[in-house]
Phi, psi and omega in degrees: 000307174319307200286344178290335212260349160309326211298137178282331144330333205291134154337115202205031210268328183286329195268322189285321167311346197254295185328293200315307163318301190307298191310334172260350171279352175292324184289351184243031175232327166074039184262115185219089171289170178244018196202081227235149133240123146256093192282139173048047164238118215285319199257026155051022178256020179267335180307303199280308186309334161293333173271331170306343177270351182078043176237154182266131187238140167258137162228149184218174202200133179276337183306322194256023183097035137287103161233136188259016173255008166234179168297127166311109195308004187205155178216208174075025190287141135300314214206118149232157172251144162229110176309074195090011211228319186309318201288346197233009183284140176284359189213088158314284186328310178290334166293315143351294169313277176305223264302352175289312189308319226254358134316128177275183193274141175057050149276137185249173176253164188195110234180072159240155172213131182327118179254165130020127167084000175284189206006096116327304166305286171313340173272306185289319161313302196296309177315336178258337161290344169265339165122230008080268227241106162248127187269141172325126169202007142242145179262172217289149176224165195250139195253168218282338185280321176282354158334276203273005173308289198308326173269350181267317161350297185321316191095025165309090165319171160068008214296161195184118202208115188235146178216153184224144180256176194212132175255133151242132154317160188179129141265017159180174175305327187290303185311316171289321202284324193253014163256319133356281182283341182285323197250033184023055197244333167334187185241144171259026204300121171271040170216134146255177178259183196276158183289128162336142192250207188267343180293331186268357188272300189321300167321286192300352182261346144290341197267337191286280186325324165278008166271338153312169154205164159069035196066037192191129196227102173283149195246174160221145141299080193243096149334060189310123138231135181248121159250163161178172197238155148321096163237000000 
């Protein structure tokens, strides 16, 4: 995905929808830590706008050995954002849990990711392509109310887990799926169900398109953020 995502092309509307968010809720809050992490966010602009404020920034990338399901090899954070990421970890809770740890006291979390109620349109293609037999192809995504259960669980004050949608337009089924793996939005199931065969391919790329008008079928896209600080 890092390597899709070099491309001057490459699909970025979700991870810039996440930025763009972080940045403003940093401003309304008025938190201009001295001390930052940042996960997955590939094109570095919450780093450099943090350094340009004078913080010292760690950026990670789970791609690159950052597992957030363990203790954080550095802690003592004011402010961390996590991008994208949250969302495909087997122990939410426990991830959650390290990044609270890996907070300085009256530190904050920032936490978005594709939640619960995205691709409609693409779970209904697959569903009228399979049949009969519908097979697992997305793993499971958490929806906004267990957000914030999962951050008061962590023991986050202040916990506050919101969601937003975000639509893009696609002239076909191929264009979504592949902007999808460019912007590591697939599924990680470690089973996936069988491959389509070409009569199920024909079916989902009809069922896509007719859900549509005017050649173009719009998807959605629903943004979990979960924050919460450190006391």
């Amino acid at each position: 995905m890092l390597a899709l995502q070099r491309a001057d092309d490459a699909p970025r509307y979700v991870l810039d929808d996440m930025v763009e968010d972080v940045i403003e809720r940093l401003g309304f809050v008025r938190a201009e830590p001295e001390r930052a992490l940042v996960i997955g966010d590939h094109g570095g602009v919450i780093a450099a706008l943090l350094r340009g404020q004078g913080a010292e920034v760690i950026e990670a990338e789970p791609a690159r050995g950052h597992d957030e399901e363990r203790p954080l090899a550095d802690a003592g954070f004011d402010f961390i954002a996590a991008l994208g990421t949250l969302d495909t970890v087997n122990d939410l809770p426990g991830a959650l849990v390290h990044l609270r740890a890996a907070l300085a006291a009256g530190g904050l979390l920032i936490a978005s990711f594709v939640g619960a109620g995205s691709l409609p349109m693409l779970r209904a293609a697959m569903l009228a392509a399979d049949g009969e037999r519908p097979a697992a192809r997305l793993h499971p995504m958490v929806d906004v109310r267990a957000g914030a259960q999962l951050l008061q669980r962590a023991g986050f004050a202040d916990p506050v887990a919101d969601c937003r949608s975000l639509e893009v337009r696609f002239g076909s089924l191929e264009r979504l799926v592949g902007d999808l793996r460019a912007q590591g939005l697939g599924g990680v199931l470690a089973s996936h169900g069988p491959a389509l065969n070409r009569a199920q391919r024909d079916v989902a790329r009809a069922t896509f398109a007719g859900m549509g008008e005017g050649g173009r079928t719009t998807e959605r896209f629903e943004i979990v953020t979960l924050s919460g600080w450190r006391r």
